[in-house]
C-alpha positions in Angstrom: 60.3 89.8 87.9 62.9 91.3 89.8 64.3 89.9 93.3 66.2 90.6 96.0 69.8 91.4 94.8 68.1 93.5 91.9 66.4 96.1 94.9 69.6 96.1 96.4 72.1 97.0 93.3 69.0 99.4 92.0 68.9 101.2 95.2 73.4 101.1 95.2 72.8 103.1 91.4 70.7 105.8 93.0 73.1 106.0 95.7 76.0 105.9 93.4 74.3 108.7 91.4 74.7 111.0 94.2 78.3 111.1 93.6 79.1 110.1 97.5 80.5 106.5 97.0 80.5 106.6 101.2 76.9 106.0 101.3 77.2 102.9 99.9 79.2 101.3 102.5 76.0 99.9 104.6 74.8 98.3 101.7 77.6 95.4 102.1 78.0 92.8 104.5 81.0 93.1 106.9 82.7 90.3 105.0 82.2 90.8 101.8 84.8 91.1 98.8 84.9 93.9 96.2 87.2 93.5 92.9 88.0 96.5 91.1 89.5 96.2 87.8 91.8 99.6 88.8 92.0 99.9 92.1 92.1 95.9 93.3 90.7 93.6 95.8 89.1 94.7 98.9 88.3 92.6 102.1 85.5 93.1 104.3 83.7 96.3 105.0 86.0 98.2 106.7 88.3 98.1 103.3 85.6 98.7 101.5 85.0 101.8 103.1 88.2 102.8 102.6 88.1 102.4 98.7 84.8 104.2 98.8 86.2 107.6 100.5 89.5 107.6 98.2 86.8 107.0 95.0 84.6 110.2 96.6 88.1 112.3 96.2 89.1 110.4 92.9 86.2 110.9 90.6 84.6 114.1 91.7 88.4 115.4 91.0 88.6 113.9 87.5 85.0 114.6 86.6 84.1 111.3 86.3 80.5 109.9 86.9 78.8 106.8 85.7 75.4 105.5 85.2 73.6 102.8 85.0 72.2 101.2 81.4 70.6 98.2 82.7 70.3 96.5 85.8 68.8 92.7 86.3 68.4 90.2 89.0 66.8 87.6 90.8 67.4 87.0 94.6 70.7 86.3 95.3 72.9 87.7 91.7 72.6 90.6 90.0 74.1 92.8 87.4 74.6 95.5 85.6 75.8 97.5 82.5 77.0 100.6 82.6 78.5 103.9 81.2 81.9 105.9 82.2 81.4 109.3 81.8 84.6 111.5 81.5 85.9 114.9 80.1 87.6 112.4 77.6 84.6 110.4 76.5 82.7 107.4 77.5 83.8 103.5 79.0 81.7 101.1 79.3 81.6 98.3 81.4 79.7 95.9 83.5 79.5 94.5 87.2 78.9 92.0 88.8 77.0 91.2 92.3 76.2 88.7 94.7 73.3 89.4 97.4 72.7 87.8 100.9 70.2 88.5 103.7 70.1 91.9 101.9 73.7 92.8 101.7 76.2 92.9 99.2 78.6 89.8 99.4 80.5 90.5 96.2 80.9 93.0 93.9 83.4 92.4 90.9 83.2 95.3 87.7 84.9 94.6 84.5 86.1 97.7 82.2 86.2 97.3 78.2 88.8 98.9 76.5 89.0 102.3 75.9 87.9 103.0 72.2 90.8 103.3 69.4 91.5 106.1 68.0 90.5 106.7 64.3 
């Protein structure tokens, strides 16, 4: 059965989906940590925030978009699989979240490597 941190990361996908990364900012607490595997470490909400508009202008410009493969959760962790989608081809990665009082606390996504070529 799903729990907490599961609503929360589902309803961050459908959010995510839109394409405006800027609505996601309420979604995290104002201390909370976010680890990109790109872009780095980002402290508190206001950062957060930050990173958020510059990914807005970053991925609609490179025609990226990702989805979401599987999400699971119980109250407090969550995570989820997901899929790169570029003009290149596909990534695929995974993140990971931690949820309290409804907010995210931590978010920390890990990229595989790209594919070799043939």
């Amino acid at each position: 059965m799903a729990g907490a941190a599961q609503d929360v990361i589902e309803t961050f996908w459908r959010i995510q989906d839109g394409g405006d990364y800027r609505q996601l900012v309420p979604l995290f607490a104002e201390d909370a940590r976010l680890e990109d595997p790109i872009w780095g470490v980002f402290e508190g909400r206001e950062a957060i925030a930050g990173f958020m508009a510059k990914m807005v202008e970053e991925m609609g410009g490179r025609q990226i978009r990702f989805t979401a493969d599987e999400i699971c959760g119980d109250e407090e962790v969550a995570w989820a699989r997901w899929t790169m989608h570029a003009p290149e081809g596909t990534r695929t990665g995974v993140g990971i979240y931690r949820v309290k009082g409804g907010k995210l606390v931590f978010y920390r996504d890990y990229l595989d490597p790209p594919a070799k070529a043939g």
